[in-house]
PAVOMI-326319 format. One record per residue (C-alpha): residue in one letter; y negated, x, z negated. Coordinates in steps of 0.05 Angstrom, whole numbers, plus 5000, padded with zeros to 4 digits. Layout:
// residues N
<r><aa>A</aa><y>Y</y><x>X</x><z>Z</z></r>
...
END
This chain:
// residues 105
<r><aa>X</aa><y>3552</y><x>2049</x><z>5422</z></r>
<r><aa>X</aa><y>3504</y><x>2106</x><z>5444</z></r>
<r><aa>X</aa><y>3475</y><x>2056</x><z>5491</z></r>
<r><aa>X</aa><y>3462</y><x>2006</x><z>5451</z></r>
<r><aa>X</aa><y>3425</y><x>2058</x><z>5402</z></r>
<r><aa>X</aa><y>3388</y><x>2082</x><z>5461</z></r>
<r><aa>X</aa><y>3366</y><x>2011</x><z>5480</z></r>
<r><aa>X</aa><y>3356</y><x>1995</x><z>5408</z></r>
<r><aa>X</aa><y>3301</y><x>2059</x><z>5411</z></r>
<r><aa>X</aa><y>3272</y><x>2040</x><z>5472</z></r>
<r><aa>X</aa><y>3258</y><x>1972</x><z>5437</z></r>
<r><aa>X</aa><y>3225</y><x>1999</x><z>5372</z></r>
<r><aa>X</aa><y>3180</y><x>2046</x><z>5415</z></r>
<r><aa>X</aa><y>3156</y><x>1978</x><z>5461</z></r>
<r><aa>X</aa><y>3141</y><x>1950</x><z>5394</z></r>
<r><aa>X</aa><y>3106</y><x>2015</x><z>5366</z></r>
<r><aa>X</aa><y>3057</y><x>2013</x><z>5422</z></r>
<r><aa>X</aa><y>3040</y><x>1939</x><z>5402</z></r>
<r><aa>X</aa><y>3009</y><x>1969</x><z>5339</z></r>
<r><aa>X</aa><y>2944</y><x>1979</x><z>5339</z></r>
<r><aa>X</aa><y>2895</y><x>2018</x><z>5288</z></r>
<r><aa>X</aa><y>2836</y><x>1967</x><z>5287</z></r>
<r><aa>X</aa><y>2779</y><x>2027</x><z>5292</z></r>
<r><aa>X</aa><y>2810</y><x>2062</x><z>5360</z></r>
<r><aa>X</aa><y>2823</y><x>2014</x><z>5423</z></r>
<r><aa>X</aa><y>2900</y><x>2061</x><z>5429</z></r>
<r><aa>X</aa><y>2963</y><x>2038</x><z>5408</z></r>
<r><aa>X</aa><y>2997</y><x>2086</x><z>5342</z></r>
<r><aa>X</aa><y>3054</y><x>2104</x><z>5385</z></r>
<r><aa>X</aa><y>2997</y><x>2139</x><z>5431</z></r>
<r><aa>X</aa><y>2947</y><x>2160</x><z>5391</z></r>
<r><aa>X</aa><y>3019</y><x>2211</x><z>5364</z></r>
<r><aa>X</aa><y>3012</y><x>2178</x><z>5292</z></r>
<r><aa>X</aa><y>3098</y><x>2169</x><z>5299</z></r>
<r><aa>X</aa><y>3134</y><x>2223</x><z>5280</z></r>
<r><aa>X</aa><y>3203</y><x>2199</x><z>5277</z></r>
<r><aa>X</aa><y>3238</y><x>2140</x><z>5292</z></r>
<r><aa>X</aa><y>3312</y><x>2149</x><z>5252</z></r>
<r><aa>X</aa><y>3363</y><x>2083</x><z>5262</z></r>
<r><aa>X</aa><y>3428</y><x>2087</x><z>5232</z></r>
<r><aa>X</aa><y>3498</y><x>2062</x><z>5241</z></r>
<r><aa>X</aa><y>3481</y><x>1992</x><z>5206</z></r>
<r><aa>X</aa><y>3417</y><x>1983</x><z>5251</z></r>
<r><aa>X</aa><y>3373</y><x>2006</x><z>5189</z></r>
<r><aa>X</aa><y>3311</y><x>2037</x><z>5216</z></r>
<r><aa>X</aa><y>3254</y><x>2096</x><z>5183</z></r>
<r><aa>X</aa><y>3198</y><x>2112</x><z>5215</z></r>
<r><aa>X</aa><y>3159</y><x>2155</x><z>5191</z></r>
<r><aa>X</aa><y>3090</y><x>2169</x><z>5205</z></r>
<r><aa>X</aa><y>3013</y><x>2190</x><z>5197</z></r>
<r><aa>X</aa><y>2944</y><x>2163</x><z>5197</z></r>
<r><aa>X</aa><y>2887</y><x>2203</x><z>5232</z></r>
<r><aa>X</aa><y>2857</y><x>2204</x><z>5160</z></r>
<r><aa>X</aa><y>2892</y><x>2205</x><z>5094</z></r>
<r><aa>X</aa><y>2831</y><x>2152</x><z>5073</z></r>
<r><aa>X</aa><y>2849</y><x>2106</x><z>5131</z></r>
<r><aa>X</aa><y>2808</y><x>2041</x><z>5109</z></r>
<r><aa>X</aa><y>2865</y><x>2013</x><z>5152</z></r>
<r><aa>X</aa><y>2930</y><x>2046</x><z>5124</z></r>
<r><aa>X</aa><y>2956</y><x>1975</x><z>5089</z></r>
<r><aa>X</aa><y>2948</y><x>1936</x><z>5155</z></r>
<r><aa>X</aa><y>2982</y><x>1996</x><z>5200</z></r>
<r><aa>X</aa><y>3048</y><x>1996</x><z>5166</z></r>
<r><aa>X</aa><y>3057</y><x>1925</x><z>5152</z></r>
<r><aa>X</aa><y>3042</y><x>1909</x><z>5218</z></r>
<r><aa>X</aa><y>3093</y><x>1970</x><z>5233</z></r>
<r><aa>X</aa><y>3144</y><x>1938</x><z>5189</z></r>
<r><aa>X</aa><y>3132</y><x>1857</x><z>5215</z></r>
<r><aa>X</aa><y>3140</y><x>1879</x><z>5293</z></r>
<r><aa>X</aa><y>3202</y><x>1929</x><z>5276</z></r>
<r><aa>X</aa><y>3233</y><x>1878</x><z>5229</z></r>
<r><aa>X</aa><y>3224</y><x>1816</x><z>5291</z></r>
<r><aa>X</aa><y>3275</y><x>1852</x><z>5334</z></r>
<r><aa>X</aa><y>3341</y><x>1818</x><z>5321</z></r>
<r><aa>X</aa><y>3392</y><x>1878</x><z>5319</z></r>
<r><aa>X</aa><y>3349</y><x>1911</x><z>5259</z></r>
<r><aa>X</aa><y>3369</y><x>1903</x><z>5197</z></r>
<r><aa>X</aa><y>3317</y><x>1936</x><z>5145</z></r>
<r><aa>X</aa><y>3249</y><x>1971</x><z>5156</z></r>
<r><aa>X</aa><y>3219</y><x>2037</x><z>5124</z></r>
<r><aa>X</aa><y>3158</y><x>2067</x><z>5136</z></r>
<r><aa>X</aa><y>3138</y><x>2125</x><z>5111</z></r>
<r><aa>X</aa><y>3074</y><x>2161</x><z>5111</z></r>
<r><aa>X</aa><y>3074</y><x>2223</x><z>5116</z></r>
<r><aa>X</aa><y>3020</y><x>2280</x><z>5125</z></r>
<r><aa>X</aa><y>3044</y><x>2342</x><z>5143</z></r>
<r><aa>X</aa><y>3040</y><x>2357</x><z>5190</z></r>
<r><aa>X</aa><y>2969</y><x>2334</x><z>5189</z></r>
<r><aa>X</aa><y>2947</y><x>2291</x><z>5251</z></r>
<r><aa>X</aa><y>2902</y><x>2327</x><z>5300</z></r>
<r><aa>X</aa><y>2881</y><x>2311</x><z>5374</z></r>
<r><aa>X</aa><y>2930</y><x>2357</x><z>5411</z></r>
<r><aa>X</aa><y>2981</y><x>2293</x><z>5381</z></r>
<r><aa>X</aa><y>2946</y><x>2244</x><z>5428</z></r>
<r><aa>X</aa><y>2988</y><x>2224</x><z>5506</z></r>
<r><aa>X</aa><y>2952</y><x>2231</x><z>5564</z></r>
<r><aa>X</aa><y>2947</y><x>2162</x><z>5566</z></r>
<r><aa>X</aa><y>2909</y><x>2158</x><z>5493</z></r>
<r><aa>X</aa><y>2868</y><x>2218</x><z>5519</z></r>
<r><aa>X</aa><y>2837</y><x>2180</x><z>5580</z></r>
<r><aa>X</aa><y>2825</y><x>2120</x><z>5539</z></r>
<r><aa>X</aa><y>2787</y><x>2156</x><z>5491</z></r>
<r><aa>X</aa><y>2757</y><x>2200</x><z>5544</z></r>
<r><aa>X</aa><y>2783</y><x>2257</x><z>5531</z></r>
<r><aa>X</aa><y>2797</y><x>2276</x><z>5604</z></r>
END
């Protein structure tokens, strides 16, 4: 059972990085805009995150895409996304990866 929940995570986070805010060339899951990812025992799955700005021109787009990709993996059932914004997003959120993309390093 853990496993599968482990696997199950590892899944959602591919699909997280397939998600794309159409202003920054980074995936969400990168750029540190996911602050949880919560799946319970029925395969039901919150995430909730942030935008870089509460005014995000993009905000609509970001979590339905959030919610189609999530929602096309067969072993979940239902999709939440929350935004959230505190803690407020700031750069220190980015990966190393999203830091060299951006230039950064």
């Amino acid at each position: 059972m853990e496993n599968d929940l482990m696997a199950l995570e590892e899944q959602i986070v591919k699909m997280l990085k397939t998600v794309y805010d159409p202003e920054i060339p980074v995936n969400i899951y990168d750029l540190g805009l996911i602050y949880d990812v919560d799946v319970d025992d029925d395969n039901n799955v919150v995430i909730t995150m942030t935008l870089t700005a509460p005014a995000c021109p993009a905000a609509d787009y970001i979590t339905e895409d959030v919610k189609m990709k999530i929602e096309s993996i067969p072993e979940v059932k239902k999709v939440d996304v929350k935004i959230v914004f505190e803690p407020e997003w700031h750069q220190g959120l980015l990966s190393e990866e999203a830091k060299l993309e951006l230039g950064f390093l």
